[in-house]
C-alpha atoms as one frame of an Amber mdcrd trajectory, in Angstrom:
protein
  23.157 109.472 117.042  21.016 112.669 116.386  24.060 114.759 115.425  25.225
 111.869 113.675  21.967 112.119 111.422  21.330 115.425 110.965  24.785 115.825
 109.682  23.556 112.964 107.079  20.372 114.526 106.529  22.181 118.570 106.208
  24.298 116.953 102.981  21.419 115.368 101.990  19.593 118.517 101.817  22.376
 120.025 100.097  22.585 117.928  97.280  20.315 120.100  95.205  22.868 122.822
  94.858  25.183 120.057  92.844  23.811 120.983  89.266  24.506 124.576  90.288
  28.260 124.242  91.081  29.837 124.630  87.476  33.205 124.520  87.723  35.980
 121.883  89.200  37.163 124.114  92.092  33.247 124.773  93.394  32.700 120.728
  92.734  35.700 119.760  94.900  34.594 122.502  97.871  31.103 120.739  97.671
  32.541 117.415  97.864  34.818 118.521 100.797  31.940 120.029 102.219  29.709
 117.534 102.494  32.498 115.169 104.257  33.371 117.969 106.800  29.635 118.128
 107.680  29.523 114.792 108.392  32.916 114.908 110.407  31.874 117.603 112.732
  28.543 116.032 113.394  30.033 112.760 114.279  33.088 114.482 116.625  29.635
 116.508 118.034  27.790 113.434 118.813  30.601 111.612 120.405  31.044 115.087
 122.239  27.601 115.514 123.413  26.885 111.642 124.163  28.831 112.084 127.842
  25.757 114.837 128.666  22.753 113.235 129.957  20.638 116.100 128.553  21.636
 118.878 126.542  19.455 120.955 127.717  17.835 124.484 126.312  20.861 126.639
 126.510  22.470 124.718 124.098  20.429 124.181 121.793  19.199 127.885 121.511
  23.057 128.244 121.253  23.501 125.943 118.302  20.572 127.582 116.639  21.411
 130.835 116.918  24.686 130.230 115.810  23.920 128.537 112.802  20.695 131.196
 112.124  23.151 134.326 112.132  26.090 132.582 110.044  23.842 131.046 107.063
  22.359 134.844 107.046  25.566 136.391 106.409  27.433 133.176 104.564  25.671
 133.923 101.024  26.748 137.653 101.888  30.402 137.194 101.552  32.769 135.666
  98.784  35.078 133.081  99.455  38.008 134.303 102.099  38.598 133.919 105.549
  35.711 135.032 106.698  33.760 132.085 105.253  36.160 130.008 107.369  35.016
 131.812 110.527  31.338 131.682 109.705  31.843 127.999 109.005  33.463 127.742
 112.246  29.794 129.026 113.660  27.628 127.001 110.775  29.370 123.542 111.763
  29.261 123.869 115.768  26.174 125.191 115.934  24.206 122.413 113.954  26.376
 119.703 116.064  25.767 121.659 119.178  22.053 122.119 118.655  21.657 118.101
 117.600  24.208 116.679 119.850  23.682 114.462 122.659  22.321 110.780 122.679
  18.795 112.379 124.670  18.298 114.699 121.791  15.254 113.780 120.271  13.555
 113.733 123.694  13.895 117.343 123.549  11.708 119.430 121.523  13.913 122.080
 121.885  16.925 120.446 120.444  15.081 118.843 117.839  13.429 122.209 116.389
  16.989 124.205 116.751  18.158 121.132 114.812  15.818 121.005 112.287  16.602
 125.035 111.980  19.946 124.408 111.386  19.747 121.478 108.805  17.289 123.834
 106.597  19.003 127.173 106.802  22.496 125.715 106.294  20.732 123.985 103.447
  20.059 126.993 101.903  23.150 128.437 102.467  25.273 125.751 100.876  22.522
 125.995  97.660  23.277 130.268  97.494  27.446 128.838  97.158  28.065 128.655
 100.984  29.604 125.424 100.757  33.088 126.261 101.134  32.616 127.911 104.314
  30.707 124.672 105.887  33.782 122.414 104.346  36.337 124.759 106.486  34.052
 124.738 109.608  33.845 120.757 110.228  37.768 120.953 110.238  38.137 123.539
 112.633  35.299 122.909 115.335  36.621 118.997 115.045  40.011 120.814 116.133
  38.483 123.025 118.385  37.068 120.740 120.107  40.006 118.021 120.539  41.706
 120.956 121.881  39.941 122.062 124.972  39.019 118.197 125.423  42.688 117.928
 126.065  42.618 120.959 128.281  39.331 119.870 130.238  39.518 118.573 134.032
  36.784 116.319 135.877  34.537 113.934 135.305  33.774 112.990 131.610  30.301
 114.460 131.871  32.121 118.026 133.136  34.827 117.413 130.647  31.997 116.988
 127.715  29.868 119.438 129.129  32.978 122.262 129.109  34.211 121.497 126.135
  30.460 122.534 124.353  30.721 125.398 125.764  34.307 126.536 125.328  33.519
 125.312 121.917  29.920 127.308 121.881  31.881 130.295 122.891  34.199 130.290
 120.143  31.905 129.875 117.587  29.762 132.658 118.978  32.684 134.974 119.093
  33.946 134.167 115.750  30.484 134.047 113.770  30.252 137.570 115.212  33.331
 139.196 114.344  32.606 137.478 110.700  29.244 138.976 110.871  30.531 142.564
 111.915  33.409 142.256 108.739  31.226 141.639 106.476  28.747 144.217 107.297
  31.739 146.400 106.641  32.650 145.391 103.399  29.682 144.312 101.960  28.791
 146.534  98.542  25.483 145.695  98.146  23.560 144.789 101.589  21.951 147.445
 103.900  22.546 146.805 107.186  25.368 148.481 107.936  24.021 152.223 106.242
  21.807 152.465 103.354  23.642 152.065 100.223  22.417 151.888  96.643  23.962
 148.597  94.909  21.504 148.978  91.658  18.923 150.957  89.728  15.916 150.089
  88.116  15.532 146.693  86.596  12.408 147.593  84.163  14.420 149.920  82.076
  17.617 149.268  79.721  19.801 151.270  81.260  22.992 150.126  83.276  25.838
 152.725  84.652  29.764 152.376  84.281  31.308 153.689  86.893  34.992 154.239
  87.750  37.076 154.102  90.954  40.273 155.421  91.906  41.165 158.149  89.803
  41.895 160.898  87.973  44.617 158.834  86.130  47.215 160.282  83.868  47.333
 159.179  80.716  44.347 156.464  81.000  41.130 158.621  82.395  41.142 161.114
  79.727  41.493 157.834  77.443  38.967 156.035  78.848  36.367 159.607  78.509
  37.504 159.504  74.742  36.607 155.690  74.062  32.864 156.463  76.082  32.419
 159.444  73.676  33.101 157.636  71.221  29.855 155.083  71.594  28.190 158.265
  72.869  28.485 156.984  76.694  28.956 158.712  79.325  29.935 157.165  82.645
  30.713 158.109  86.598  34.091 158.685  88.029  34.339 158.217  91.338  37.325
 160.436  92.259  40.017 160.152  95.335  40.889 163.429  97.093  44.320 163.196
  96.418  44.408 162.436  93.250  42.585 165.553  92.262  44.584 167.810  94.134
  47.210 166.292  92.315  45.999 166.313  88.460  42.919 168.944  88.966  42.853
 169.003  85.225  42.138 166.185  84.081  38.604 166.247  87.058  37.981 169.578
  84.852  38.084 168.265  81.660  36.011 165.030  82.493  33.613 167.709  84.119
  33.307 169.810  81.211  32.872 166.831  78.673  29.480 166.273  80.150  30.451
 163.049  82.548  29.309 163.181  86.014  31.963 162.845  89.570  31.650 161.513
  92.768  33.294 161.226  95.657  36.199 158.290  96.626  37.406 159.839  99.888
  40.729 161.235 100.435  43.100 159.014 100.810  41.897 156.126 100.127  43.585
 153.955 102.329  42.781 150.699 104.899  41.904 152.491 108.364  40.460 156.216
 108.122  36.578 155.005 106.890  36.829 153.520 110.928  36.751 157.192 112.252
  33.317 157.627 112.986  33.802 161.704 112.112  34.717 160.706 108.864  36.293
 163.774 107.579  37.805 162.041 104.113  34.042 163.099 103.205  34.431 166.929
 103.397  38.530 166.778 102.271  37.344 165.287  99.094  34.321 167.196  98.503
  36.091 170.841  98.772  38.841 169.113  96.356  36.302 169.104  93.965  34.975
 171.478  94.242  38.299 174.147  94.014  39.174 171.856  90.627  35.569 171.728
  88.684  33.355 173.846  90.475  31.335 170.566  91.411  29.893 169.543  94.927
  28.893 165.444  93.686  26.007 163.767  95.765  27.044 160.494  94.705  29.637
 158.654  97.702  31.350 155.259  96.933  33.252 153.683  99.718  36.793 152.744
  98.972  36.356 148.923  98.932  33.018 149.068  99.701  34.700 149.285 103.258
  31.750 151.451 105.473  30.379 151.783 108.984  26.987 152.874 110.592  28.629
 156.154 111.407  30.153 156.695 107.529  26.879 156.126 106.564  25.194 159.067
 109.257  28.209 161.509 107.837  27.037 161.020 104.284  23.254 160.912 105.076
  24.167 164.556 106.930  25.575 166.099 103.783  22.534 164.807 101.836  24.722
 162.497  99.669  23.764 158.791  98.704  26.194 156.092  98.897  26.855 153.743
  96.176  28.130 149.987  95.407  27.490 147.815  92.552  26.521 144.765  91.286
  28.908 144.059  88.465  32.582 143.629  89.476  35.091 141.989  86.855  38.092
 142.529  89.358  39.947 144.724  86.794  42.214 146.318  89.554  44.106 142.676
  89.312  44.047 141.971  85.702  46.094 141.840  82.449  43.579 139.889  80.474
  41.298 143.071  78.802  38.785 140.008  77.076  38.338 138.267  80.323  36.995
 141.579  82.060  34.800 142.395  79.183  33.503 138.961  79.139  32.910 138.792
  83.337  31.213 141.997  83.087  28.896 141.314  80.351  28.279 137.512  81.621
  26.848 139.460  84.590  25.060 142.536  83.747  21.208 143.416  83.675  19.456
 146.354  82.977  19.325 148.306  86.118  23.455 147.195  86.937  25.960 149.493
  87.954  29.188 148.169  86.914  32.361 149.160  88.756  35.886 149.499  86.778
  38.793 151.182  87.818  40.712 154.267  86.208  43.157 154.682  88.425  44.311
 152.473  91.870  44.125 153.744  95.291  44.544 157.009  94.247  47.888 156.373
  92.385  47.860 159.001  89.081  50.174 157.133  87.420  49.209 153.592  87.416
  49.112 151.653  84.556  45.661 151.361  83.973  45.386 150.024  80.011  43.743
 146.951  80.366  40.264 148.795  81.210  40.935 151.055  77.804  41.292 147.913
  76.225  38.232 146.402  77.542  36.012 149.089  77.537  35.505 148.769  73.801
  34.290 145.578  74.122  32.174 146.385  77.154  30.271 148.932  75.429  29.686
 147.201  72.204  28.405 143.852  73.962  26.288 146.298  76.121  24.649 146.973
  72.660  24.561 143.716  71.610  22.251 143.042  74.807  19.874 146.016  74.187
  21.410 147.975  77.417  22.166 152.078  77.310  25.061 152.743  79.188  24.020
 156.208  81.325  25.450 158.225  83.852  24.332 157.415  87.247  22.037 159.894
  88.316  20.251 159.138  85.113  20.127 155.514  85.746  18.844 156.242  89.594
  16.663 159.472  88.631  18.507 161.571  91.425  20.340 164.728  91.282  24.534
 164.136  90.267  25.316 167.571  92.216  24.181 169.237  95.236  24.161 173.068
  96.085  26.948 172.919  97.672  29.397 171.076  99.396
């Protein structure tokens, strides 16, 4: 029972990661996880036992699969898409490992071996609750096309892997593609700048969404106030809509950037892009200002966004520090998640405003900013504005 053992040996592997997992919820996924494992290796084994030998197709397939998802599992938070990359983590180790002739192929054995130590690593960097999700959907995957499948068992079994194969592959690379898209801090989608320096003690606030009536202004006074400054990532819109108050944050010496247009779920896919150019002339006719400085709206960008922005000699920017803000009432429980994870070199990411809406209530991140800035101090850290903290220029020549 190869598949049967390197499910074993996969939790086994895991079980380092256990002093990591801090809370109940994290616990319970790893416990869940390490059952599912064991579940999907089993329903693998008793799968791939009715193949006389599974040959080198599959088990370049298993690898593969689980190769690409434990790349892009530590990538992602917990959502669906952890479900689909388990779907590709969990059949691919029991595809790899499965069949009772295993271990007489080298093949098998080193895509095997592949899979137990790079899903091992993923579950350590908090992939577990994708692998507890993927044992309970390739076990139903897989009773599913076996009660589809015609022939003998060894055509049934053989059928089933691959339907099964297929699926995984499919779903591991949509998952892959999504969070390519969304990701905020990783590369390979378009170059991106998620941090600066990490020798100096200097971080950079930065806001989304905005301009906001009454709370940017309010949030500009409370930064002037601890002689701050910070970075206010502006939607189009919303400055054709309150060009004051994208003058005034101008004028009292904090920097803008760009937030496209409209800020919505389905322009950033036009490969044109022309949110880009809307926003930047908006700017432009309220402070005089062409930024450099591009943030996608939820992080959401494509290869081609990234070309666009590269073309008008602009850098795009995510972040490090997120304390979810856009969903909170609790202003001490964002000052505390963004202080629990800052470092020098972190740009932090609040919002002044929400989708471009200039009249959202946006008073828990006045009350929190306070707090921010003073336990900023309390750490030693500058707050600066971000072309400071990346040495770069905040404005171009024009837009």
């Amino acid at each position: 029972m190869p598949s049967a053992v390197t499910g074993f040996a996969t939790a086994a592997l895991a079980l380092p990661a256990v002093p990591a997992v801090a809370d109940t919820r994290r616990l319970s996924w790893f416990a869940l996880s390490g059952l599912a494992i064991v579940a999907a290796a089993a329903t693998a084994w008793w799968l791939a036992r009715r193949i006389r030998r599974p040959g080198i197709v599959l088990a370049v397939t298993g690898g593969a699969l689980v190769a690409i998802a434990g790349w892009v599992v530590p990538q992602t938070d917990v959502s669906l898409v952890t479900v689909l990359l388990g779907v590709g983590l969990g059949a691919g180790v029991g595809i790899a490992g499965g069949g009772v002739q295993a271990l007489r192929d080298p093949t098998a054995v080193a895509g095997a071996a592949g899979g137990i130590v790079v899903l091992a690593v993923a579950v350590a960097l908090d992939g577990a609750h994708g692998t507890a999700w993927a044992g309970l959907l390739y076990g139903a995957a897989v009773v599913l096309v076996w009660a589809f499948a015609r022939g003998t068992p060894r055509e049934r079994a053989m059928g089933s892997v691959r339907w099964v194969a297929a699926i995984a592959a499919v779903l591991t690379v949509m998952a892959t593609l999504w969070v390519g898209a969304n990701s905020h801090t990783e590369t390979w989608f378009g170059s991106q700048v998620a941090h600066g320096p990490r020798d100096k003690r200097e971080v950079a606030i930065t806001f989304d969404d905005g301009p906001n009536d009454p709370y940017t202004l309010e949030i500009a006074r409370v930064l002037d106030e601890h002689d701050a400054k910070g970075t206010f990532f502006a939607v189009g819109k919303a400055v054709d809509a309150r060009p004051d108050i994208v003058r005034a944050l101008e004028e009292d010496g904090h920097l803008l950037g760009n937030h496209s247009y409209h800020h919505d779920s389905w322009r950033w896919l036009d490969p044109r892009y022309p949110e880009l150019d809307r926003t930047q002339s908006a700017l432009r006719r309220s402070a005089g200002a062409c930024p450099r400085f591009y943030r996608a709206p939820h992080g959401q960008h494509t290869p081609f966004m990234a070309r666009v922005i590269d073309d008008h000699g602009m850098t795009m920017v995510g972040w490090d520090v997120s304390a979810g803000d856009w969903k909170a009432h609790d202003a001490g429980k964002v000052a505390r998640a963004v202080l629990d994870d800052v470092q020098p070199g972190s740009i932090i990411v609040l919002h002044d405003g929400l989708d471009g809406d200039v009249t959202a209530d946006r008073s828990v991140v006045v009350r929190a900013l306070p707090m921010i800035l003073d336990g900023l101090e309390r750490k030693g850290l500058k707050p600066v504005r971000l072309d400071t903290l990346l040495g770069e220029r905040g404005y171009g020549d024009h837009c």
